[in-house]
KERO-974211 format. One line per 2 residues: number of its first residue (from 1); for each residue x, y, z of N, C-alpha, C, O, CB. Coordinates in Angstrom, 1 decimal, always signed. Atoms other than C-alpha are relative to their C-alpha. Last residue first. Glycine has a CB too. Layout:
residues N
NUM	X,Y,Z,X,Y,Z,X,Y,Z,X,Y,Z,X,Y,Z ~ ...
END
This chain:
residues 105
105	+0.6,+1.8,-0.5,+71.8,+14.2,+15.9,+1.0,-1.0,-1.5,+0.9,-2.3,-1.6,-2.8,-0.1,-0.2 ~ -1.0,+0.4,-0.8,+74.1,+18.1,+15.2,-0.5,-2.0,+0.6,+0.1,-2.8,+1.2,+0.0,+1.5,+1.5
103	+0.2,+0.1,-1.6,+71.4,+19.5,+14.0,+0.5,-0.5,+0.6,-0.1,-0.9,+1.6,-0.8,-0.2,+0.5 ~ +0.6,-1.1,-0.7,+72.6,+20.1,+10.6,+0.1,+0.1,+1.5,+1.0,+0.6,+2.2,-1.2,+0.0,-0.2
101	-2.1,-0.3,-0.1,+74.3,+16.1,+9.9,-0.2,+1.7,+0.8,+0.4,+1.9,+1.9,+1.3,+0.2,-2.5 ~ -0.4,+0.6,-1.5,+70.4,+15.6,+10.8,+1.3,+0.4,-0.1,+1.8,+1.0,+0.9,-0.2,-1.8,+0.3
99	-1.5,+0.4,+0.2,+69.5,+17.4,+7.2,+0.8,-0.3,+1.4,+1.7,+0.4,+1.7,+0.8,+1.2,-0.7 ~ -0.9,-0.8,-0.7,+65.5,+17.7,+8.0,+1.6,-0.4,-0.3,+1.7,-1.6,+0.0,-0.3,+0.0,+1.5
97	-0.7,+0.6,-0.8,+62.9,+17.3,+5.6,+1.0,+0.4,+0.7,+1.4,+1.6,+0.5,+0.4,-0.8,-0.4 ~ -0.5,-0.7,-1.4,+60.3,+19.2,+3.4,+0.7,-1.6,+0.5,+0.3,-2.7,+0.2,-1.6,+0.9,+1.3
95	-1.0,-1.0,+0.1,+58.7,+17.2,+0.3,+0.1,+0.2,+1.4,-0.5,-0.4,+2.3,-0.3,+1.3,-0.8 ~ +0.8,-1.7,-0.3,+57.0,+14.1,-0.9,+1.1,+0.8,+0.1,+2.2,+0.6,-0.5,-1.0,+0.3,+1.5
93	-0.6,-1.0,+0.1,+58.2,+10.6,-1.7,-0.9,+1.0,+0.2,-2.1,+1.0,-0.1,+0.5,+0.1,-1.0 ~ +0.6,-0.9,-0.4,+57.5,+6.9,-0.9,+0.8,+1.2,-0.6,+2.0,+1.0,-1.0,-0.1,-0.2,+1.4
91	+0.2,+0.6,-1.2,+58.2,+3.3,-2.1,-0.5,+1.3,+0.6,-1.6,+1.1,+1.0,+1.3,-0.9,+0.8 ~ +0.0,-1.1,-1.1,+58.6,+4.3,-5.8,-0.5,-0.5,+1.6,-1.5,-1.1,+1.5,-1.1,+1.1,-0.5
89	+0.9,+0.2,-0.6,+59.3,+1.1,-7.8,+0.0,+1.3,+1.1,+0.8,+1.3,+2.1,+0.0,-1.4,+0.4 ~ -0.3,-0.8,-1.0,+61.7,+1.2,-10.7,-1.2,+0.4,+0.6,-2.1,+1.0,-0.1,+0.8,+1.2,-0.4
87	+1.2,-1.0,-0.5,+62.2,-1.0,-13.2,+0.4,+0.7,+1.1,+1.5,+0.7,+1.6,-1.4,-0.8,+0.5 ~ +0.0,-1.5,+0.6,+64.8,-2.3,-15.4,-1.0,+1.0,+0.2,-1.4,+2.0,-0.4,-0.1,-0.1,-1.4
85	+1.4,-0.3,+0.2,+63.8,-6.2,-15.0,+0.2,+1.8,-0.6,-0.4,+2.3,-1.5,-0.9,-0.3,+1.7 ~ -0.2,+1.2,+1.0,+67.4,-7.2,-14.1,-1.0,+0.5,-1.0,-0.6,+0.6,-2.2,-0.3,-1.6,+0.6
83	-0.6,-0.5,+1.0,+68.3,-3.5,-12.0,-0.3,-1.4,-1.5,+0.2,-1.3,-2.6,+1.8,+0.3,+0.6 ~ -0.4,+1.1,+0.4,+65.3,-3.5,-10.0,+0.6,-0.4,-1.4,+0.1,-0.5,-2.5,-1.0,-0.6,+0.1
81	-0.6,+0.2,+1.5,+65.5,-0.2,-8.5,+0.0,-1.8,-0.2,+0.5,-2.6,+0.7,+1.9,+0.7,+0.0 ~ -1.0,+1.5,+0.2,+63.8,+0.4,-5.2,+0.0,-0.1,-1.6,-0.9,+0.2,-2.5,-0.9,-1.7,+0.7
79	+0.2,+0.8,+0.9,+62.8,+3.9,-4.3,+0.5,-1.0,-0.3,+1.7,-1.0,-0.1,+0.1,+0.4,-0.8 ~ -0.7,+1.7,-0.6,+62.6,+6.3,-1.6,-0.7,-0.5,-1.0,-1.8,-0.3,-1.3,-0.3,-0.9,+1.7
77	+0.5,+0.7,+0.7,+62.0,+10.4,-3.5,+0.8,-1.6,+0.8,+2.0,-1.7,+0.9,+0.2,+0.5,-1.6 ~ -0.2,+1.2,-0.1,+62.1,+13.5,-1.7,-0.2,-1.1,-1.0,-1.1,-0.8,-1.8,-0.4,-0.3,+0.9
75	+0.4,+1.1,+0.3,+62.1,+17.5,-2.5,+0.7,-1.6,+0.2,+1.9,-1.7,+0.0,-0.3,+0.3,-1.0 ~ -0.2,+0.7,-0.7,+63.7,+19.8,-0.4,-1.5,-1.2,-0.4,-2.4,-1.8,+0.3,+0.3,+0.7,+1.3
73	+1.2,-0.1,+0.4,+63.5,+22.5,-3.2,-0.8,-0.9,+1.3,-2.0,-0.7,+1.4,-0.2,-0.6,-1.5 ~ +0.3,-1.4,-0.1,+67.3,+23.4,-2.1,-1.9,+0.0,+0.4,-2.4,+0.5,+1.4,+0.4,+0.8,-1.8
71	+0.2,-0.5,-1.0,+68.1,+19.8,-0.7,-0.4,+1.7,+0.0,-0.5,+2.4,+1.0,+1.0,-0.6,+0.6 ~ -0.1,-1.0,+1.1,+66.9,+18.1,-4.0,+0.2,+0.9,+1.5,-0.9,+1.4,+1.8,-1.4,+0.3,-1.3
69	+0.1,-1.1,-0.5,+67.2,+14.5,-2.4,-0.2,+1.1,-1.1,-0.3,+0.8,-2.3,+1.2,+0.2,+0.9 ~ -0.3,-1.8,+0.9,+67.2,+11.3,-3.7,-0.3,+1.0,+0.4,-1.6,+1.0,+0.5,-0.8,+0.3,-1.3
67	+0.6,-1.0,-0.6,+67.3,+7.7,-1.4,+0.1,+1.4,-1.0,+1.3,+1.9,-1.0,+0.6,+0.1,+1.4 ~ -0.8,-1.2,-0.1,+67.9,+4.5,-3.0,-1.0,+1.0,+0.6,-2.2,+0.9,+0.8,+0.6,+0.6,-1.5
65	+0.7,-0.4,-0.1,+67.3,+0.4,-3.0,+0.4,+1.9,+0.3,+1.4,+2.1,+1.0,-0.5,-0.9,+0.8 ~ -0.7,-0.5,-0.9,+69.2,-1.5,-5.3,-1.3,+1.3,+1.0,-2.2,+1.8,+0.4,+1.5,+0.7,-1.0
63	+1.2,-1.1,+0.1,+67.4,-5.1,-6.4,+1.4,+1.7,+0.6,+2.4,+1.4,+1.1,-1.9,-0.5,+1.9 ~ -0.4,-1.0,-0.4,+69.2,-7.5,-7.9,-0.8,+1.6,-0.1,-1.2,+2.5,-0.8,+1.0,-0.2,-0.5
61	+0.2,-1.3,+1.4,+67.0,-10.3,-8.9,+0.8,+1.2,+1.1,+0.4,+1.4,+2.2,-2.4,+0.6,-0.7 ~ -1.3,+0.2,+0.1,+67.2,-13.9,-6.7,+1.0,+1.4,-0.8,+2.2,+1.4,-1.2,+0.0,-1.4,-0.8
59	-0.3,+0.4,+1.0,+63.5,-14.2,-6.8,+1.4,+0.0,-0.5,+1.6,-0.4,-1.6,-0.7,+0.5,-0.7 ~ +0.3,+1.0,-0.4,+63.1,-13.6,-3.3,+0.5,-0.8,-1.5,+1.1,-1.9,-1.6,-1.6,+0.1,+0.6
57	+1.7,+0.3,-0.2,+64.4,-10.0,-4.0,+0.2,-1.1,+0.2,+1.4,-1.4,+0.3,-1.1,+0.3,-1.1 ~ +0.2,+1.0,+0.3,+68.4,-9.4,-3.4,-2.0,-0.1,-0.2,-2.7,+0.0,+0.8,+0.8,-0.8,+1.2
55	+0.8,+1.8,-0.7,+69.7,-6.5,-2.1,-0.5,-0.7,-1.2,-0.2,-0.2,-2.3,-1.8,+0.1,+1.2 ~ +0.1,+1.1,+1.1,+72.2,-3.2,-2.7,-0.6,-1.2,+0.8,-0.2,-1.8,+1.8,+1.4,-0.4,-0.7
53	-0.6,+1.1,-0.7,+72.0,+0.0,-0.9,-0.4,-1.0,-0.9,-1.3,-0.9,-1.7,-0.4,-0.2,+1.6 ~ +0.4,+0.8,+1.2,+71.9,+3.7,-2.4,+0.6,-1.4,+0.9,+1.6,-1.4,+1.5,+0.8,+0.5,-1.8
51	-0.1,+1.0,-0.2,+71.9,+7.0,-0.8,-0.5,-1.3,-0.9,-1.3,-1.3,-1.8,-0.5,+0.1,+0.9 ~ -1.2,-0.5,-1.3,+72.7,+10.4,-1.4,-0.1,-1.4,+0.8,+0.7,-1.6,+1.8,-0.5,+1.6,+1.2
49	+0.1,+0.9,-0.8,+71.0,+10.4,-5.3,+0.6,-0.5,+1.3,+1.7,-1.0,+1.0,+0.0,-0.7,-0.6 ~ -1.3,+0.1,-0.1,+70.3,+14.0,-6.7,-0.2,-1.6,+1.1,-1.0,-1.7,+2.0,+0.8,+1.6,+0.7
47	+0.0,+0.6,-0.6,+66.9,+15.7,-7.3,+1.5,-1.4,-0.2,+1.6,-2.0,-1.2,-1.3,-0.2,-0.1 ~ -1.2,-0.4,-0.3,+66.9,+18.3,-9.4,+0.3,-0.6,+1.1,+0.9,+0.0,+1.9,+0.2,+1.3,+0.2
45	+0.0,+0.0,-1.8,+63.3,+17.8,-9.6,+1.3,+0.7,+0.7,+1.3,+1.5,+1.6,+0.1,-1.6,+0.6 ~ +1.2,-0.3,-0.1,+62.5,+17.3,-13.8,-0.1,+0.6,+1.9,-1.1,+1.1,+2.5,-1.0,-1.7,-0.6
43	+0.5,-1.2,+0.7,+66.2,+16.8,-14.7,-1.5,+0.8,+0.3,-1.5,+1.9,-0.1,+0.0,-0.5,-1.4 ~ -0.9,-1.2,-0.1,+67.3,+14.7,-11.8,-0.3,+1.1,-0.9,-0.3,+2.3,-0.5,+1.5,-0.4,-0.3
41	-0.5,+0.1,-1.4,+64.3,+12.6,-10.8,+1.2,+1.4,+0.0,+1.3,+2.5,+0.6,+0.8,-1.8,+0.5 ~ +0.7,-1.2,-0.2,+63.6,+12.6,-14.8,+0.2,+0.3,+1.9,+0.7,+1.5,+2.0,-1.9,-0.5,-0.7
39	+0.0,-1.1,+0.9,+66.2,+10.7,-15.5,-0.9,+0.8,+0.8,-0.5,+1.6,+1.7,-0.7,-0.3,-1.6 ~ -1.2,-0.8,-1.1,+65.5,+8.3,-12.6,+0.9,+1.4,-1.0,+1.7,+2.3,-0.5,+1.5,-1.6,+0.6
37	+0.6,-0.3,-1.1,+62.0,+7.8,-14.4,+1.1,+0.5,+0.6,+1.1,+1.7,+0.9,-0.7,-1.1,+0.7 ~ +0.4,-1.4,+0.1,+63.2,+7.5,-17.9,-0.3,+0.7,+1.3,-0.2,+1.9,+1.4,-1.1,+0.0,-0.9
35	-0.8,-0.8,+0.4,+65.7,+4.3,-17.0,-0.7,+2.0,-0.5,-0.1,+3.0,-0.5,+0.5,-1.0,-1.3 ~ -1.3,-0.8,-0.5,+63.8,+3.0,-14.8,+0.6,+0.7,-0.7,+0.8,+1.8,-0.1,+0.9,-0.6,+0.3
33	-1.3,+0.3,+0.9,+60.5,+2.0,-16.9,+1.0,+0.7,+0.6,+1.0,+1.8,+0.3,+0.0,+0.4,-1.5 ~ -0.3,-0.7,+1.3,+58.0,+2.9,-14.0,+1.1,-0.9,-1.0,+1.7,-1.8,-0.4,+0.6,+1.6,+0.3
31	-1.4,+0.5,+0.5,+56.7,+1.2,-10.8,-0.3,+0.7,-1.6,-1.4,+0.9,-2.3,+0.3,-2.1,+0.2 ~ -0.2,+0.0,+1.8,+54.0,+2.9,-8.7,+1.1,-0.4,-0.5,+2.1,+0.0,+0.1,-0.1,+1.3,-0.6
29	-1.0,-1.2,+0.3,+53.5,+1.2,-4.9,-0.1,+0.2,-1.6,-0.5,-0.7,-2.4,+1.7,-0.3,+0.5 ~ +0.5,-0.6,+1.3,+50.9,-0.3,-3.0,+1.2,+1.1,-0.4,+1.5,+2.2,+0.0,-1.7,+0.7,+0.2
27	-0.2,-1.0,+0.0,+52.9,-2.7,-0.6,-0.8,+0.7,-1.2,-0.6,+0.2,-2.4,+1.2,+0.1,+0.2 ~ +0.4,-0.9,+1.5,+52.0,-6.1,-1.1,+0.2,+1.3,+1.5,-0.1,+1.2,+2.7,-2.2,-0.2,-1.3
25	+1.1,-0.9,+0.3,+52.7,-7.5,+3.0,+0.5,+0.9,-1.4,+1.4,+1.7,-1.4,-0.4,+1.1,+1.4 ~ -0.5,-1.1,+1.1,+54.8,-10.5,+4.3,-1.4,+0.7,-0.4,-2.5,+0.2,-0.3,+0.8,-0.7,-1.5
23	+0.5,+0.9,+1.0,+53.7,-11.7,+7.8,+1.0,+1.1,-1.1,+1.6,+2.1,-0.9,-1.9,-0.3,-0.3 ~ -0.9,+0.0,+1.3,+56.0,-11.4,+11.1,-1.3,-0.6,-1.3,-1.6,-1.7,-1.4,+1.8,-1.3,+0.2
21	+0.3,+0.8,+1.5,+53.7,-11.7,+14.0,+0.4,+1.0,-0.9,+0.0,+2.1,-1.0,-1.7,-0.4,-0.3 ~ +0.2,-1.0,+1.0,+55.1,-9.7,+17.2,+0.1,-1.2,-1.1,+1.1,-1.9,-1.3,+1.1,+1.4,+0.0
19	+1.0,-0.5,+0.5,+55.1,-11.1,+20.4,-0.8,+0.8,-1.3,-1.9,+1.5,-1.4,-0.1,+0.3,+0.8 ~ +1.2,+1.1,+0.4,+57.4,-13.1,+20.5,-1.1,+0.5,+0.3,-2.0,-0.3,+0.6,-0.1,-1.4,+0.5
17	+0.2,+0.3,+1.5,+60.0,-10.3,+19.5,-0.8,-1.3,+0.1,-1.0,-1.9,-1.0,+1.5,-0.2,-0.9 ~ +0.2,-1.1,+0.9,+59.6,-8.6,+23.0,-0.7,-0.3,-1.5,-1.7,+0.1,-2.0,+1.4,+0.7,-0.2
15	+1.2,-0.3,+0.0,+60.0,-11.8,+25.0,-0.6,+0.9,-0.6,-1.7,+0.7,-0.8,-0.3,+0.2,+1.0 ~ +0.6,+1.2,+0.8,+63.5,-13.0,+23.3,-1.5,+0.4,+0.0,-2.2,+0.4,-1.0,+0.3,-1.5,+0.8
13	+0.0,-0.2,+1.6,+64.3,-9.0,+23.9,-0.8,-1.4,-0.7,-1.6,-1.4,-1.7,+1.8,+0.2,-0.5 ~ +1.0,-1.1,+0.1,+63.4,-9.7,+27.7,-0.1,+0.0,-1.6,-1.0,-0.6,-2.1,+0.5,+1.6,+0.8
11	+0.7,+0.7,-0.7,+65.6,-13.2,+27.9,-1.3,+1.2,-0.6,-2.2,+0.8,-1.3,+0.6,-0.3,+1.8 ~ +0.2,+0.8,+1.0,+68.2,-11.5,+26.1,-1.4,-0.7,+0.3,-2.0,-0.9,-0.7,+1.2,-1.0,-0.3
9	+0.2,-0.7,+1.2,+68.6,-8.7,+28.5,-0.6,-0.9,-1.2,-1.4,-0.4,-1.9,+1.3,+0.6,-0.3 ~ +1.7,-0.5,-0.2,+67.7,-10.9,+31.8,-0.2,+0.9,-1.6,-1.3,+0.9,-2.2,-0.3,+1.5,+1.8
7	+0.8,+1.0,+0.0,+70.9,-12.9,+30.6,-1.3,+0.3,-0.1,-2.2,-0.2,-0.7,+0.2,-0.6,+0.8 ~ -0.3,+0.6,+1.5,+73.2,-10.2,+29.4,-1.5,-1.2,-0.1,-2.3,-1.4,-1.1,+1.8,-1.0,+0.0
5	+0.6,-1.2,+1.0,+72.2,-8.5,+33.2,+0.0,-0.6,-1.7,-1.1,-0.5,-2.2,+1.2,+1.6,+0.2 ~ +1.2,+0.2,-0.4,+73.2,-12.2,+34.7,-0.9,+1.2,-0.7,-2.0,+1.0,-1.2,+0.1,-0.1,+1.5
3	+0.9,+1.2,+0.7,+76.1,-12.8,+33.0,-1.6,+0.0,+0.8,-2.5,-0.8,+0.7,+1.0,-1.8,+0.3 ~ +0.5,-0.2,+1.3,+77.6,-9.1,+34.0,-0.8,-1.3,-0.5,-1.7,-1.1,-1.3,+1.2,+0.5,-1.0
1	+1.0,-1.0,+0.1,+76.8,-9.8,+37.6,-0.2,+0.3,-1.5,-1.3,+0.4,-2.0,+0.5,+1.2,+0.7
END
C-alpha cells in the first residue's frame, strides 16, 4: 500500500512540474557600490541584517543573498550581494511585516 501511494505521489508531482515552462528572466533591479549602500541600510534605516545565504551566479562569482529588517520602523530591504564585483542589487524592499516567530506560525 505504501509503494503504491509513493507511486501515485511521484507520478502526480512528475505531472505538476510538466507543465510548467522554466525560462530565465532579467529582473529589473537597482544595483549600487556595496560598500556605501549596506552602510547606509544601517545608518540611514536602522536596518539590521537577520538573514544571509551564500550562492554562486552562472559566472562562478560569489553571490550572498540577504534579508534587513528595522523591526521598530519595520522597514525592509532583499538584496543580493556580489561580493567579487562589490555590488549590491536590491531585489525588493518597502515597509510593514509580520514577525511569524510572534504568531506562533
Amino acid at each position: 500500500m505504501k509503494i503504491i501511494i509513493a507511486t501515485l505521489m511521484l507520478l502526480w508531482t512528475t505531472a505538476l512540474f510538466a507543465e510548467v515552462e522554466i525560462k530565465m528572466q532579467d529582473l529589473p533591479m537597482e544595483c549600487f557600490a556595496a560598500t556605501n549602500y549596506v552602510k547606509g541600510l544601517n545608518t540611514r534605516f536602522g536596518e539590521q541584517k537577520v538573514f544571509a545565504s551564500e550562492d554562486v551566479n552562472p559566472l562562478n562569482e560569489q553571490l550572498f543573498h540577504e534579508l534587513w529588517l528595522n523591526p521598530t520602523t519595520q522597514t525592509w530591504t532583499f538584496l543580493v550581494l556580489n561580493t567579487p564585483r562589490n555590488w549590491v542589487c536590491v531585489i525588493a524592499s518597502g515597509t510593514g511585516f509580520v514577525d511569524l516567530n510572534k504568531t506562533g506560525i
